[in-house]
N, C-alpha and C positions, 0 to 999 in steps of 0.2 A: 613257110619260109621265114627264119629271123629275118626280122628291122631293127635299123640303125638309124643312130641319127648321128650325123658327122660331126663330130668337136672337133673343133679350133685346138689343140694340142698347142705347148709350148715347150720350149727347152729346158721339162720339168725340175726339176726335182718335185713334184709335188702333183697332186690330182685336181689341181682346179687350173683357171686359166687366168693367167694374169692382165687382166683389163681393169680399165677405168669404172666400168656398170661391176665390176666384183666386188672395186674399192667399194664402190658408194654403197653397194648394199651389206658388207660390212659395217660402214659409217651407221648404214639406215638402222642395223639390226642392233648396234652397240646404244644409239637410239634411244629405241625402242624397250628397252628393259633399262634406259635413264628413268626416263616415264614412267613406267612401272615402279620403278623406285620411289620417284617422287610423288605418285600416289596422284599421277595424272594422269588417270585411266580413259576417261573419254577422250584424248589427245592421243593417247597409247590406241584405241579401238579403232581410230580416222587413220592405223598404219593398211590397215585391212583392206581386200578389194571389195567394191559393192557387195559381188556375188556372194561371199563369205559375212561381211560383217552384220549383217541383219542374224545372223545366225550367233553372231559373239557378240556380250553388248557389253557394256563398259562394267558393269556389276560382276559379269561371269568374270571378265578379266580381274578386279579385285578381289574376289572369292580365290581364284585359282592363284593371285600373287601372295596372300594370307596364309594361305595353306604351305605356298613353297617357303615362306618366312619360318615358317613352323617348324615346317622336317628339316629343314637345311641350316636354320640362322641368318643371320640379318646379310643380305645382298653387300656385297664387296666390289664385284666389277665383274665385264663383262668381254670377250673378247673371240673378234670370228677367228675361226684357223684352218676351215675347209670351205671350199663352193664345189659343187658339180653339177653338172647340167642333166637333167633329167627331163630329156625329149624338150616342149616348149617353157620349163619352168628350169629357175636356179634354187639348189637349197643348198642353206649357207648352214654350218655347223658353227655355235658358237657355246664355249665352253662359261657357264655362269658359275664364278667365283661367290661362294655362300662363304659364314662364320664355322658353319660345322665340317662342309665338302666343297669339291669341286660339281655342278653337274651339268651338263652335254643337253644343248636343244638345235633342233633343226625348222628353220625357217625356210619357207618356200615364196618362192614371188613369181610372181608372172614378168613379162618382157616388157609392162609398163611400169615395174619397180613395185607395184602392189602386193600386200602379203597375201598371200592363198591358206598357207596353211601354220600352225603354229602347233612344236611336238616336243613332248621331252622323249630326250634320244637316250639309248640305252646305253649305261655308262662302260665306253672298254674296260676291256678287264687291265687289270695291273698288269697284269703276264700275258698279257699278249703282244709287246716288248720283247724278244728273250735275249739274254745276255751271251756273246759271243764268247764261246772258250775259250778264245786269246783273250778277254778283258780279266784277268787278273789285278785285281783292286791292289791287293798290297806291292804292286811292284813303280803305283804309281799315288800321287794327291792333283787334285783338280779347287782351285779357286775361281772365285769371282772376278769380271774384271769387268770393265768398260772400254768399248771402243767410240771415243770422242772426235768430231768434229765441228764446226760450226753449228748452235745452234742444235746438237743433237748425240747423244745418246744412247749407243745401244749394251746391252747387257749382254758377257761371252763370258766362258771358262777357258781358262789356261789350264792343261794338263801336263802334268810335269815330274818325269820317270823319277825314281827316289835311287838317292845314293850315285846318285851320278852327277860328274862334273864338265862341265863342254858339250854339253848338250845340243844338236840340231834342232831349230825350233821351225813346224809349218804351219802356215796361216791358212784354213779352208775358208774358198768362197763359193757361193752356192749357184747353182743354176737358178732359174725363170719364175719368176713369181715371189708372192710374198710365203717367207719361212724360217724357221724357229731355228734356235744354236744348233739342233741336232740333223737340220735339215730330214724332219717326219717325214713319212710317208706312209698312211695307213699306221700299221705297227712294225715297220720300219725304220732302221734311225742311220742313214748312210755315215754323218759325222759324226756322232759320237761310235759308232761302231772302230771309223779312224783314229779317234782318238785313243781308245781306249786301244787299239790294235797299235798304233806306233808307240805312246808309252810304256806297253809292256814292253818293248823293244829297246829303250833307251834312247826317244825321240819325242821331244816334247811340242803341242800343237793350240794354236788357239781357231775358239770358234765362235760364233757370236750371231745373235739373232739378224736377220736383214731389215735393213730400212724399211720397206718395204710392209713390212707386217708392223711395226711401230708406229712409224710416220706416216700410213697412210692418203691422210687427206691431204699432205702434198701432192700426189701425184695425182692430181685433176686437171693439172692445166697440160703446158707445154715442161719437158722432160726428156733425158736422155738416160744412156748407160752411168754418166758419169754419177750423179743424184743416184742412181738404183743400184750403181756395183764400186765404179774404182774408186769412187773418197773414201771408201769406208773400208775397201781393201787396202790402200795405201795407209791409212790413218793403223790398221791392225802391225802392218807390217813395222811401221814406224814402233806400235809397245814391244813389237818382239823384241827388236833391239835395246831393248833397255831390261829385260827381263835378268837378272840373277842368276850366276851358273852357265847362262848358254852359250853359245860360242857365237858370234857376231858375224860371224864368218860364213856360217851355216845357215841360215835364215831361205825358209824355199814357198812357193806360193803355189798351193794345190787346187787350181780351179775344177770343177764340175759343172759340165755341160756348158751353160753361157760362161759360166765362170771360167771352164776352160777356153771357151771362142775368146774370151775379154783377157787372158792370162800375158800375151803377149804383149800389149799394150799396155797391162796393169805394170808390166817385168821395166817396160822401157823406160818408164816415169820412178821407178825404183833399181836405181843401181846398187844397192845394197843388196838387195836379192843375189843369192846366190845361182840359184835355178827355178825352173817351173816343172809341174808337173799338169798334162794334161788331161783331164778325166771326161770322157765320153765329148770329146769337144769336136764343134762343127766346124768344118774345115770351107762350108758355105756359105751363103746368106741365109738368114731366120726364114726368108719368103720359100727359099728352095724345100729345107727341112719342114715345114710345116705342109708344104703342098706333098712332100714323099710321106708324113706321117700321115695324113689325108686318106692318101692312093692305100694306104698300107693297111686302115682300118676298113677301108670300103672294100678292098680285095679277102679282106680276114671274115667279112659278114657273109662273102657270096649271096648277095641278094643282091642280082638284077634286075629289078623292075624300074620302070620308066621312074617312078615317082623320084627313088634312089638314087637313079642314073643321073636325073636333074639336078637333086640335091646336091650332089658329089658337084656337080657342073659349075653350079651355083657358087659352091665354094671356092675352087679355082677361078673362077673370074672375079671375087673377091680378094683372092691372096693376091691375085698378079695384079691390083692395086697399090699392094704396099713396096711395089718395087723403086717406087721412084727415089733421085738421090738428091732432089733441089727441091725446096719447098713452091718453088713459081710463086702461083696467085696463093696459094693457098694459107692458109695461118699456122705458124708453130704449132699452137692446141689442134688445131684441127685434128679431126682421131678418123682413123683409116684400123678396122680391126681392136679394137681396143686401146690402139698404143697412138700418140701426138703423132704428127708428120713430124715433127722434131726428134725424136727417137727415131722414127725408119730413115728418114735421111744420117743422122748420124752414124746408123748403123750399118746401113747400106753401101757408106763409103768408106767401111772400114776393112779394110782385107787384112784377114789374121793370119795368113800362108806369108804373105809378103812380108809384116812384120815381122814373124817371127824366122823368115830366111834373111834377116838381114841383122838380127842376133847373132853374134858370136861369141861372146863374154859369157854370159850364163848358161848353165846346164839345164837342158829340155829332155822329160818326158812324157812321151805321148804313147796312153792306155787306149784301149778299144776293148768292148766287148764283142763279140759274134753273134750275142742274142738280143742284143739293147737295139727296141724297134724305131726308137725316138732320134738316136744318133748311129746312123746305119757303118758298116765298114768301108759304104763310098768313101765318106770322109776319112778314114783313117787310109785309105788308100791313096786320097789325094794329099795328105799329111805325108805321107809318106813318098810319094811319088817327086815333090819338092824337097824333103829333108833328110830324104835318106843317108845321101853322102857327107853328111855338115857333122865334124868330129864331134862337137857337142851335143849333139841330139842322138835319145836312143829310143827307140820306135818299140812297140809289145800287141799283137792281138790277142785275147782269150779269146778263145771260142765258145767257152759257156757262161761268160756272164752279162748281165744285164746291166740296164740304164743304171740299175741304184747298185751296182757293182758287186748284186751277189752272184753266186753258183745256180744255172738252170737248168734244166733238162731241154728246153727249146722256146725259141723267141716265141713270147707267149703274148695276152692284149693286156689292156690295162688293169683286167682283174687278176694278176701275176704281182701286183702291189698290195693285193690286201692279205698278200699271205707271208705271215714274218719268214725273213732270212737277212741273215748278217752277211756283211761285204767279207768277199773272199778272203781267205786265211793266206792261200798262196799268193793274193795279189799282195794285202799285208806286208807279207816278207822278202816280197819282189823291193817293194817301195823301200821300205827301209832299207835294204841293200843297195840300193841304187842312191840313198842319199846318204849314207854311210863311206859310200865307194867315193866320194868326192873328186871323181873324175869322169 
């Protein structure tokens, strides 16, 4: 009989889980090959659990950093971009910036933060990326840009259809977790797939890495959605309108998953927006989705045995912890699941139905797929169940596609992410025609 072990799932875009112990063992692992750099190997060797390090001594680790100096060129930086949970351990992927290459190691730790195991990971292939045949390069150029706010920083591209004047410009913001301008996923790239799918159309979009994966060690203490999504969504939206060519008028904000839960409230604080568009978004609380992604993975395993049964158990009586909407006695930082009591209260009293029935000004749409097991069609039903009649809102389910918005054959589990596919072509030119149609 398969076994499972139940993950904490979030409102992905991404295969790891966005907590505080993922930050830190990012922090740990970026570290960890500091040390190594600086030729402080017996400091490097004390990252190790007991049970291992009698086995690696600080020699081996100099020998084996000697040699990666050799094939690759002198160490540049270091930066995690994957966690998954593998039964009781985390292995963190971090990509080691060399003088000659990039190359891919995975770190494993136990659940006292100790390392277990230490691998060089075999490097993805190039092309395991594939470029969607709507992305037509010469119909479009893409620059560098920064999106600024206090004290920080993130790096995006602006993509910007060629030969056209008045241009519609979208802002993507990402679902859960920390992630990169393309919002990866495996050999997935949900936004640049966007990008490259509305510029060939004559609709220009920016995109930008998340706080989240840059500023990491911020997010240790006490924190909310605002630090993790809306300054940096508003700050985006504020360069679009200064951008060359576009039309100021046109300006739309295309959340994804939390991105889309947070759109309504990102819209309210931005009257320049023209409209939103909502992609896979929870029409919920995060406690509710995460307990239906839960039931979803444990019904997909069919193993009922006792042990499973508990596990599953287990877990629900940890999520329907994070329901509270007052902090009481407790402390802002306090962490319930990964995340502050200060984020689940702020987020738990956030109703994004009710905000966004009390929009009238900006044009709303709201996508669903039929096969996305993360953001089920409850939600689009209770989206819809509220916003049907509202003139400005126009409602869409697919039935075959998924969380990261491509074409499926059927709601599959999380290993339906490691296998490349580009966001729907017809969804593509739904969107554009919908923000085109400027009514």
């Amino acid at each position: 009989m398969k076994k499972i072990t139940l993950l904490l799932f979030v409102l992905l875009c991404s295969n790891f889980c966005f907590s505080q112990d993922i930050i830190k063992l990012f922090n740990r692992s970026s570290d960890f090959f500091d040390l190594l750099d600086q030729k402080k190997f017996t400091e490097a060797q004390a990252y190790f659990d007991a049970s291992v390090s009698s086995k690696i001594s600080a020699g081996d680790l100099q020998k084996m950093w000697e040699n990666f100096n050799d094939k690759l060129g002198k160490f540049e930086s270091a930066s995690g971009v994957e966690s998954k949970t593998k039964g009781d351990f985390f292995v963190v992927t971090v990509d080691g910036k060399f003088a000659k290459t990039t190359q891919s190691f995975l770190l494993a730790y136990n659940k006292a933060g100790n390392m277990v195991g230490f691998f060089v990971a075999p490097n993805k292939s190039a092309s395991a990326y594939q470029n969607p045949v709507y992305a037509d390069t010469t119909l479009y150029t893409e620059k560098e840009v920064y999106i600024k706010t206090q004290g920080h920083s993130l790096v995006g591209k602006l993509t910007i259809p060629k030969n056209v004047k008045n241009f519609p410009v979208v802002v993507l913001v990402h679902g859960s977790g920390p992630a990169d301008m393309d919002e990866t996923v495996g050999p997935n790239k949900t936004f640049k797939d966007l990008a490259a799918g509305f510029a060939a159309k004559g609709v220009a979009s920016i995109r930008y890495v998340k706080r989240t994966m840059v500023y990491s060690g911020e997010f240790g203490g006490a924190f909310t959605v605002k630090e993790e999504v809306t300054d940096d969504a508003l700050a985006a939206i504020a360069l679009a309108g200064t951008i060359p060519d576009a039309d100021k008028k046109q300006i739309y904000l295309m959340g994804h998953s939390l991105g889309g839960m947070l759109a309504p409230r990102i819209a309210a604080l931005a009257p320049e927006l023209n409209g939103m568009i909502l992609a896979a978004a929870p029409a919920r609380t995060l406690t509710d989705i995460l307990i239906e992604q839960n039931k979803y993975m444990f019904d997909l395993a069919k193993d009922t045995t006792q042990s499973i049964k508990s596990q599953f158990d287990a877990r629900i009586k940890e999520l329907d912890r994070s329901k509270l909407t007052a902090a009481g006695n407790m402390k802002p930082d306090s962490v319930i699941l990964g995340l502050p009591v200060s984020y689940w209260v702020d987020l738990n009293k956030y109703n994004q139905v009710e905000v966004a029935k009390k929009n009238s000004k900006q044009r709303m749409l709201i996508i669903q797929g039929g096969n996305d097991f993360q953001v089920s069609t409850h939600d689009y039903e209770l989206w819809s169940a509220a916003l049907n009649k509202k003139r400005n809102v126009t409602l869409k389910l697919y039935p075959d596609l998924n969380h990261l918005l491509s074409s499926q054959v059927e709601k599959g589990p999380v290993s339906q992410y490691d296998v490349p596919s580009n966001v729907s072509e017809t969804l593509i030119n739904d969107l554009v025609a919908w923000i085109k149609s400027k009514s």
